[in-house]
BAVEX-754671 format. One record per atom (N, C-alpha, C): z, y, x; residue in one letter. Coordinates in steps of 0.001 Angstrom, whole numbers, plus 500000, padded with zeros to 6 digits. Layout:
ZYXa/...
END
This chain:
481542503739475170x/481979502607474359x/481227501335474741x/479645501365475407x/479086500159475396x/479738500304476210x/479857500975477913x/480563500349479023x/481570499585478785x/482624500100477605x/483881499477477469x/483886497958477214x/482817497522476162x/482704496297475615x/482448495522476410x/481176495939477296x/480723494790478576x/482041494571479323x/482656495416479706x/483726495107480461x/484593494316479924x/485103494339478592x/485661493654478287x/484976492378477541x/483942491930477116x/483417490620477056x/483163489713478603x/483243491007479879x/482696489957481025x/484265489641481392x/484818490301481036x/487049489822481534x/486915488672480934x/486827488550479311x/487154487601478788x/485909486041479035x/485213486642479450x/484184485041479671x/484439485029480716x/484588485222481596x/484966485008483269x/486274484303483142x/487378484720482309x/488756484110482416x/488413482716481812x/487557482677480768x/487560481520479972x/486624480480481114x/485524480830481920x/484992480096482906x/485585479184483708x/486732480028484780x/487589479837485637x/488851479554485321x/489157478699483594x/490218477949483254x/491260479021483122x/491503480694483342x/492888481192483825x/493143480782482091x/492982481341481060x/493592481698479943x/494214480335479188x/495454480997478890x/496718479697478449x/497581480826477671x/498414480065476997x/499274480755476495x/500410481550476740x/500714481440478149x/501583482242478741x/501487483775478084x/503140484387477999x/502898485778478054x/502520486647478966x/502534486359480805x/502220487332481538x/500438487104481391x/500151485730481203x/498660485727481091x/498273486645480114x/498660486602478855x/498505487601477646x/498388488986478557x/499090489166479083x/499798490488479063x/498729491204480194x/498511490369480988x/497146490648482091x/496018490460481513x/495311490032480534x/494228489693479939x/494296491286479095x/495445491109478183x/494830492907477306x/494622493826478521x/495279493817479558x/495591495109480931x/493781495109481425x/493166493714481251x/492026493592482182x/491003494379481158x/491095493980479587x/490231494494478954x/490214495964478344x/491709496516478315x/491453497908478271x/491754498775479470x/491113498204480906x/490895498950481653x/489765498627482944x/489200499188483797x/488440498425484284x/488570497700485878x/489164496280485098x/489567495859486033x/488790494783486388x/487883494515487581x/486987492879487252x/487785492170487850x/488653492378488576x/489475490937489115x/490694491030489725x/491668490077489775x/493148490807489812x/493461489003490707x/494624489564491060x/495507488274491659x/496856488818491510x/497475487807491186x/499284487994490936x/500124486599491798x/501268487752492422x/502297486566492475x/503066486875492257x/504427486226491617x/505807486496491218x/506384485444491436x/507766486360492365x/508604485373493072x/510273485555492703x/510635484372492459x/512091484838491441x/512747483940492687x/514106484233492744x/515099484040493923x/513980482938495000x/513252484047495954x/512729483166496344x/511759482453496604x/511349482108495094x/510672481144494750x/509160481240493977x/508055481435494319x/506848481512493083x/506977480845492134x/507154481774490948x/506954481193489907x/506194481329488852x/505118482226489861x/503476482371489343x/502799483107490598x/501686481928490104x/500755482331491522x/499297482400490814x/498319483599490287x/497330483216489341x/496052484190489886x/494670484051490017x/493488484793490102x/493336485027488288x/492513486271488150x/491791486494486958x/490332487198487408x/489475486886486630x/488289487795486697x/487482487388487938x/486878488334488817x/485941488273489385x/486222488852491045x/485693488362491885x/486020489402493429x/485317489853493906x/483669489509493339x/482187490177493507x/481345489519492009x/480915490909491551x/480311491032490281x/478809490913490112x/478560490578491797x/477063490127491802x/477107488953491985x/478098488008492423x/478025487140492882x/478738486119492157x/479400486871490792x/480432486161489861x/481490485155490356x/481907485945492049x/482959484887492227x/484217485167492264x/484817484017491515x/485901484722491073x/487385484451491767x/488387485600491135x/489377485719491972x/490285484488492023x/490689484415493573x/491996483040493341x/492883483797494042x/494205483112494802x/495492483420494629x/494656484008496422x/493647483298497438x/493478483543498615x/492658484717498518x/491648485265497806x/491534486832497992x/491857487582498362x/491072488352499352x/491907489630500006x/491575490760499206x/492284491687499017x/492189492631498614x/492331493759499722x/492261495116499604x/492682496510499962x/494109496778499341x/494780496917500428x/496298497505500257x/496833499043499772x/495259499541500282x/496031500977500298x/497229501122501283x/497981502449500067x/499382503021500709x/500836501957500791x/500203500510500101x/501237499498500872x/501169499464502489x/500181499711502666x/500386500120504373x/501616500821505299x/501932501818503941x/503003502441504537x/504155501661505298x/504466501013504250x/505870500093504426x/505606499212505874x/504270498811506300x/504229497984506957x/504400499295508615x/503909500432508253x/504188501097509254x/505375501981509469x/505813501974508492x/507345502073508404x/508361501173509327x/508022500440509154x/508624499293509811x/508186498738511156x/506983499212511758x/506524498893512814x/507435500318514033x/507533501204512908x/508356502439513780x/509769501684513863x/510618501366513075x/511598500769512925x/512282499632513926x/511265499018514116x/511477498167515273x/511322498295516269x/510452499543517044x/510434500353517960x/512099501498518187x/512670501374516551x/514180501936517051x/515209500986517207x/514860500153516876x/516088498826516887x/516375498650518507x/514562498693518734x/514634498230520784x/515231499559521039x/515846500548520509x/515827501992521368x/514820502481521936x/513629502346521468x/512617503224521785x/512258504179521986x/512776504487520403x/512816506080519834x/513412506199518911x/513600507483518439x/514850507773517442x/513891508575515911x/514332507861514995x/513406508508513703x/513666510051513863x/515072510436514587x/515456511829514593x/514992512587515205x/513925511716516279x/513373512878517239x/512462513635517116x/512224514725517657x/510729515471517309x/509353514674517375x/508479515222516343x/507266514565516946x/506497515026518051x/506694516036518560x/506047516491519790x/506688515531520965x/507806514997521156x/508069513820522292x/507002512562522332x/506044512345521227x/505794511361520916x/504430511471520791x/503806512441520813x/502467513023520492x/501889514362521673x/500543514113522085x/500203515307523017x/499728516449522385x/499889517885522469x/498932518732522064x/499371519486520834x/500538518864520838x/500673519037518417x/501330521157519162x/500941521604517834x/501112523134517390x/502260523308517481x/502323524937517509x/503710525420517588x/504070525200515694x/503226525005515387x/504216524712513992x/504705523481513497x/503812522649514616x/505092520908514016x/505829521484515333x/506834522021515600x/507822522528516449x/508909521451515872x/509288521635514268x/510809521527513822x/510394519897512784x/509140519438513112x/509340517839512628x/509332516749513040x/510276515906512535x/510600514721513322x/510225513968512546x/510259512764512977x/509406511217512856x/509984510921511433x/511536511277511300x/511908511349509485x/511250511849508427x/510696513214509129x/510164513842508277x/509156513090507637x/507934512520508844x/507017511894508490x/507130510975507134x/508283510025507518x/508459508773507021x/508758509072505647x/509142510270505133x/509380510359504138x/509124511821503071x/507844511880503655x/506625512866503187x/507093514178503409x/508072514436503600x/508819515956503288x/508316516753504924x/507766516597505895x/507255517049507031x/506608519031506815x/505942518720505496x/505077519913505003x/503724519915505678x/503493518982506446x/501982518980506929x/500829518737505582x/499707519358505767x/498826519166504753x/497950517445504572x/497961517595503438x/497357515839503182x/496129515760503421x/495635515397504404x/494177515308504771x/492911514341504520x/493334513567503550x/492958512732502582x/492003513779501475x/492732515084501467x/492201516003500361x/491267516737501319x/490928516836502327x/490234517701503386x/488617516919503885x/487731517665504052x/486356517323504755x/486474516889506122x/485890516173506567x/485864515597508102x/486360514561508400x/487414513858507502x/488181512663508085x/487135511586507400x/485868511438507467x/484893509862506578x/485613508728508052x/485215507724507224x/485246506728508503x/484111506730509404x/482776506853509306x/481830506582510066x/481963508360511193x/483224509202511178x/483759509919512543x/484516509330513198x/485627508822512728x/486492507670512908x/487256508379514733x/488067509547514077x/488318510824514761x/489109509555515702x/489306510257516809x/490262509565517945x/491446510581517724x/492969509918518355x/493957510584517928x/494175512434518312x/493205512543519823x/493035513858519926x/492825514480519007x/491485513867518903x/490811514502517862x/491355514943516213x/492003514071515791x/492841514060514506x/493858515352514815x/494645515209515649x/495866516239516227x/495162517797515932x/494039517504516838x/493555519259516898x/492687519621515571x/492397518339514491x/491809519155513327x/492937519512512404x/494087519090512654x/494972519031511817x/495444519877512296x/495690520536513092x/496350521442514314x/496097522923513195x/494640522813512415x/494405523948512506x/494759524543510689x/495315523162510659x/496114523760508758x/497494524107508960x/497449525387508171x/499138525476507730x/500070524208507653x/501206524610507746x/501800523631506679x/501837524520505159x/502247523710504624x/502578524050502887x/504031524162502884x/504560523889503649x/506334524263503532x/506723524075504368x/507977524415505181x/508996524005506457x/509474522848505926x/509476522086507461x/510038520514507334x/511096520607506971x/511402519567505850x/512597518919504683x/512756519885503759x/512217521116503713x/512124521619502660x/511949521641501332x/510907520230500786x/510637519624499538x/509960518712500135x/509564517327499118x/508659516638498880x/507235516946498614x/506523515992499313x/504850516017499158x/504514514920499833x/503473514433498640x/503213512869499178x/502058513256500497x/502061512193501793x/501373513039502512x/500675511867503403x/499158511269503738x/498521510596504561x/498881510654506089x/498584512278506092x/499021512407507159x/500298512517508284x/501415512460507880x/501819511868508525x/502334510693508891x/501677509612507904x/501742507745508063x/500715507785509258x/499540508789509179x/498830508191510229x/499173508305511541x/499982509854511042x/500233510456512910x/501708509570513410x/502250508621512776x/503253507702512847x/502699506693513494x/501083506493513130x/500493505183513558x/500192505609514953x/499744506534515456x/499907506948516860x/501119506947517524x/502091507626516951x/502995507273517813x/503134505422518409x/503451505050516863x/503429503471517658x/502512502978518882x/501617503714519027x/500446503263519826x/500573504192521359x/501267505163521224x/501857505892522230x/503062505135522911x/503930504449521907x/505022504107522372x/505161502524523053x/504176501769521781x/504552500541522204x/503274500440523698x/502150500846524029x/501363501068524893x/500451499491524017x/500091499676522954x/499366498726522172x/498455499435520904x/497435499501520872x/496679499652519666x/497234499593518038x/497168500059517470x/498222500003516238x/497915498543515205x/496685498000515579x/496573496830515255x/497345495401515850x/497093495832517556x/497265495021517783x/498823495001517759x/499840495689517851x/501110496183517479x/501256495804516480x/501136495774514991x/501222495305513774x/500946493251513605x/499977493308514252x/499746492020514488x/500362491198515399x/501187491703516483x/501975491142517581x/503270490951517088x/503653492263516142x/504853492477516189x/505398492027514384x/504280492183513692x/504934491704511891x/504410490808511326x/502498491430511480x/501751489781510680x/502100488727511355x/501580488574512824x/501949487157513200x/503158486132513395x/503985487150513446x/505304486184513717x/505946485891511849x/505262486342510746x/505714486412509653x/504292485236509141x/503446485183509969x/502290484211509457x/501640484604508261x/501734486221508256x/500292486786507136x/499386486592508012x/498122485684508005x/497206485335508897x/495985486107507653x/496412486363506318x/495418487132505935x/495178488649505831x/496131489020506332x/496304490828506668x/496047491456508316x/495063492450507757x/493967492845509010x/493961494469508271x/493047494825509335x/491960495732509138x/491205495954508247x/490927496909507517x/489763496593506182x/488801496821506561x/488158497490507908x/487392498007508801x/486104497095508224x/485061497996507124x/484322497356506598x/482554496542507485x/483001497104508867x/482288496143509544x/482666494642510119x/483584494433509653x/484316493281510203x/484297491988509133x/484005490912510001x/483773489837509047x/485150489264508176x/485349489684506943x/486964488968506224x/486431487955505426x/486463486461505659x/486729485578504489x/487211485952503577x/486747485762502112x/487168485795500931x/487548487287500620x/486645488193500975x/486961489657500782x/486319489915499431x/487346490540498439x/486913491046497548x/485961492399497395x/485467493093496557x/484693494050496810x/485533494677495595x/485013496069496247x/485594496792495478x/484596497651494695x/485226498258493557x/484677498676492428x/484976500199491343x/484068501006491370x/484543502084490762x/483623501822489034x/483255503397488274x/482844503251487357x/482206504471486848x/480908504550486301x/480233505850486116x/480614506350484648x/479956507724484817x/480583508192483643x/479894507279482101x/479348506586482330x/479337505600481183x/479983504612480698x/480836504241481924x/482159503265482045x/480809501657482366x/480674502172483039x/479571501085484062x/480674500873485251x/480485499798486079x/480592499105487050x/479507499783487917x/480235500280489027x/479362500447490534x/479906500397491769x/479398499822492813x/480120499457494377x/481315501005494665x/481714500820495446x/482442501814495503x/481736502394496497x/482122504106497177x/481796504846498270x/482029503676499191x/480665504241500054x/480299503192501552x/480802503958502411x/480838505083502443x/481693505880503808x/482748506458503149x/483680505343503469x/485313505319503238x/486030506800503619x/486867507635503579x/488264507881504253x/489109506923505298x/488499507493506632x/489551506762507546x/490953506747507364x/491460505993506712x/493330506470506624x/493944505488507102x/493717504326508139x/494084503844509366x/495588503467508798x/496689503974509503x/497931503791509396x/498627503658508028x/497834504635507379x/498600505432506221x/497676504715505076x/497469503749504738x/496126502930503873x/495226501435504741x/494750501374505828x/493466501038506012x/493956499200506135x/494463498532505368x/494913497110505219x/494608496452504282x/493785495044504369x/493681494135503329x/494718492890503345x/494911492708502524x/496082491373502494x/495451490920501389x/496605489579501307x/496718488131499892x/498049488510499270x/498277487962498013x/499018488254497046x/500371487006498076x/499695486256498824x/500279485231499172x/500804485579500860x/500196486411501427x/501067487237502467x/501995488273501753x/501176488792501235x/502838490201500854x/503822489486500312x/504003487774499704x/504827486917499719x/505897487197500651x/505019486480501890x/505511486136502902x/506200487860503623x/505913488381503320x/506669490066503660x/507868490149502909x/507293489878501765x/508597490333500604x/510067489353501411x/509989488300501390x/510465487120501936x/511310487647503103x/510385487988503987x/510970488945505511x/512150489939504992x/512006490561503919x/512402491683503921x/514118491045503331x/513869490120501978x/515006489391502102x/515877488805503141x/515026488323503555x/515869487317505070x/516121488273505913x/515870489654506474x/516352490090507049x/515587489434508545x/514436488810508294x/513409488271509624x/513107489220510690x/513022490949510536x/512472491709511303x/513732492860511533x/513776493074510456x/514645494122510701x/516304493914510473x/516868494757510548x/518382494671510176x/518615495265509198x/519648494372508624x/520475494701507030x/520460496123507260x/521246496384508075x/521458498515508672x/520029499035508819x/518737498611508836x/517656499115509223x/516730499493507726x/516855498152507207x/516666497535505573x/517256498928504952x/518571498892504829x/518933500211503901x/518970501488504452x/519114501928505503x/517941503230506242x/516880503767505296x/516131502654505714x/514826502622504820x/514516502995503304x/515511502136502771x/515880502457501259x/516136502963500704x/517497504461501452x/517803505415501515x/517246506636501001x/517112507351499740x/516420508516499660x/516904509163500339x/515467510217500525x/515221511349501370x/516121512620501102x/516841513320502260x/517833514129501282x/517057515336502136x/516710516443501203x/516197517388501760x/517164518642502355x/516164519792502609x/517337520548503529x/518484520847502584x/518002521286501239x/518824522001500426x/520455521258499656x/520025519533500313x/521115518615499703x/520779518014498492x/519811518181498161x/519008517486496889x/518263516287497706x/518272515047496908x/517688513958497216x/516263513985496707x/515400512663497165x/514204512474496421x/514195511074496520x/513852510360495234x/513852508750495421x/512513508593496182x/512665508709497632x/511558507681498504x/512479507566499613x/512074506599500186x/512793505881501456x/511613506313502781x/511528505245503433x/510812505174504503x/509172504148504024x/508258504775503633x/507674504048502753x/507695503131501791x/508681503785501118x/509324503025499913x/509558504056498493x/508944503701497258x/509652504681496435x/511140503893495999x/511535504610495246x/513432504219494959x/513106504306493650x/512842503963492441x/512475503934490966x/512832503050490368x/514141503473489516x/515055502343488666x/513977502293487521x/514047500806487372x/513642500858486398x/514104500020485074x/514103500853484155x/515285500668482708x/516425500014483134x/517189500567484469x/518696500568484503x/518314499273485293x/517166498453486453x/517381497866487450x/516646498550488572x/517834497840489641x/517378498687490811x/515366497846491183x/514929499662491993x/513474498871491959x/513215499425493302x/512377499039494003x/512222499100495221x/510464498736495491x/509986499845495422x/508321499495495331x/507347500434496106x/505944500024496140x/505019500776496331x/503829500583495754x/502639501740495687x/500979501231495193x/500367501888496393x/499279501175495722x/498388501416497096x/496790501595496198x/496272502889496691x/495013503023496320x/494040503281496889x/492447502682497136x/491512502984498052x/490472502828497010x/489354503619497512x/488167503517496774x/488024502071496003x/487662501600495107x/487836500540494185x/488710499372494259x/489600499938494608x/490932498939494349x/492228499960494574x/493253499134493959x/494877499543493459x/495690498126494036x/496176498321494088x/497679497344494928x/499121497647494435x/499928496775494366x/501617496987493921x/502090495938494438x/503371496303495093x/504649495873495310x/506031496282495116x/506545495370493872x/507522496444493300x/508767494727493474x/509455495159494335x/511056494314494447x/512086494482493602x/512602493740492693x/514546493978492006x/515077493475492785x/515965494022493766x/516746492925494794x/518062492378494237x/518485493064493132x/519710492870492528x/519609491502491412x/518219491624490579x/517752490636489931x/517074489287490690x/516500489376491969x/515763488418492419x/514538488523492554x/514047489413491934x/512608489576491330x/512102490270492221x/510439490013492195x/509567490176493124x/508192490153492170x/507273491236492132x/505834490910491490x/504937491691492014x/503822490835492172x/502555491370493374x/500991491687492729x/501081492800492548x/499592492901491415x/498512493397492424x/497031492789492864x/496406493133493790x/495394492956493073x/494424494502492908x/493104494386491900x/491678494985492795x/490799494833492392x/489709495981492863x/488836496645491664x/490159497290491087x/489668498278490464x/490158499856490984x/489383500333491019x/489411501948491211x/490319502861490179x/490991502426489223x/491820503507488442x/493379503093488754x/493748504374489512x/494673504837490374x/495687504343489680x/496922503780490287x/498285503354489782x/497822502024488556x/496793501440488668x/496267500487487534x/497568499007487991x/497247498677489293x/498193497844489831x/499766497713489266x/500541499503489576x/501973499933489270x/502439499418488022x/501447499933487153x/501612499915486229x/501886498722485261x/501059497602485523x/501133496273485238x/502369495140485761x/502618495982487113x/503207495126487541x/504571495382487388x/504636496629486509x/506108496922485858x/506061496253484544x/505488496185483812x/505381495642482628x/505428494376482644x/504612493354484005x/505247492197483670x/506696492270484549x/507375492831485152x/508548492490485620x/509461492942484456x/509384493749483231x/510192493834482132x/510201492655481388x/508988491433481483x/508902490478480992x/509757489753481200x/510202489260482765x/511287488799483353x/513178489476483353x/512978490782483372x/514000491336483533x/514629491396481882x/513786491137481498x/514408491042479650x/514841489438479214x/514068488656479599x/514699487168479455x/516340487352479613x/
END
């Protein structure tokens, strides 16, 4: 209970410091979200046909340093990563590169006789049956496995089911996707992402989270002890590279969302591919796309993702039918904290 209070007296004097609090309802509505949960600092954007029509920091982006969040903060993306590597495969099929249909052994050296029967679909849309190695010992960042290396530790788990057999949310194969790109395009998966989506889309603030690397305006991230204290998060990360390892601005995933409207990268036919739930072997669907979940929500179409890494949560959740667009980017550590908010204020809008 004391943890709870500090947390919520330092939300509310920090907001009152840094001018955010006004009478708005999404401000309301992010101010109770900040104080009954532990969130020290958040950034939002919401974009209606188009257009921002809120662009706001709350709270804090380092709690030693009391500085607080604005709209240029980077945050940790997490599993918004997906989408971005979703799409980096995607445009590798547009050129005829490769085919989402093909096996992954065309595309990869060494893989087991049991990824025999999965293809790059599978990957894209968790149903592969490879094990999530996110849940497994050995992958820290400071091993920072090379793709051999990844192949043959992974080599040595079951799967949990035959490919398309069911759903399972799965790291691993966003990452072993991120190799391929790096197999295919004969480019580093950075520098591929950066050649081929950030730069020509001008997210000049989405990188690497690669915590040796110098990021302007990097937020820190933040977990919480069992007293409901504030503490740095784990220093030796989970390498999850492809499948996670991205910081962005509330004000680049703008500029994505934007792409994805305009149709800047990909094709209308590529766009709904993507969008497409997953239909498994049995003829039963699953609402996820190609790093995308499919989740109506209260009868509008929704088109989203979260993203979670050691002290921070991320959301991007699209209405393409409504216009609507809302970008919740926090560094707090309680999982789906982002999703969650950022559905609640898009009911704000979708109810007007």
């Amino acid at each position: 209970m004391i943890g709870l209070i500090y947390r919520c007296t330092w939300v509310v004097l920090l907001l009152c410091c840094t001018g955010i609090l006004s009478a708005d309802s999404v401000d309301d509505l992010v101010q109770s979200e900040m104080q009954q949960h532990p969130i020290p600092g958040l950034a939002l954007e919401i974009i209606q046909n188009g257009k921002a029509t809120k662009l706001a920091g709350y709270g804090v982006a380092n709690l030693e340093w009391h500085t607080p969040v604005t709209p240029e903060t980077v945050f940790e993306i997490g599993s918004v990563t997906k989408q971005f590597t979703a799409a980096g495969i995607l445009l590798l099929a547009q050129e005829g590169k490769l085919s989402v249909t093909n096996k992954l052994s065309q595309y990869l050296k060494d893989t087991p006789a049991s990824w025999t029967n999965i293809t790059l679909r599978h990957l894209l849309t968790h149903t592969s049956g490879l094990r999530n190695y996110t849940g497994l010992d050995g992958f820290e960042f400071t091993r920072h496995l090379t793709q051999a290396q990844f192949i043959r530790r992974m080599s040595e788990e079951p799967l949990d089911f035959q490919p398309g057999q069911r759903w399972s949310y799965c790291n691993t194969g966003f990452n072993l996707l991120g190799f391929v790109i790096e197999n295919v395009s004969g480019e580093r998966y950075w520098t591929y992402m950066q050649h081929r989506v950030f730069g020509p889309l001008g997210m000049s603030n989405t990188t690497n989270r690669d915590p040796r690397n110098i990021i302007p305006l990097r937020a820190s991230g933040y977990e919480t002890d069992r007293s409901g204290h504030y503490v740095n998060r784990d220093y030796d990360l989970t390498d999850i590279f492809s499948a996670g390892a991205t910081v962005s601005t509330v004000g680049d995933l703008a500029k994505w969302n934007a792409a994805l409207d305009e149709q800047k990268l990909l094709t209308a036919d590529t766009e709904q591919e993507m969008w497409t739930p997953v239909r498994l072997n049995s003829g039963a669907t699953h609402a996820y796309g190609f790093g995308w979940f499919l989740d109506p929500l209260q009868g509008h179409e929704n088109i989203g993702h979260s993203g979670s890494t050691s002290g921070f949560s991320a959301s991007i959740q699209r209405f393409p039918k409504d216009g609507l667009a809302v970008i919740v980017l926090t560094n707090s550590n309680e999982t789906g904290v982002a999703t969650r908010l950022a559905k609640k204020i898009a009911l704000v809008y979708l109810s007007k």
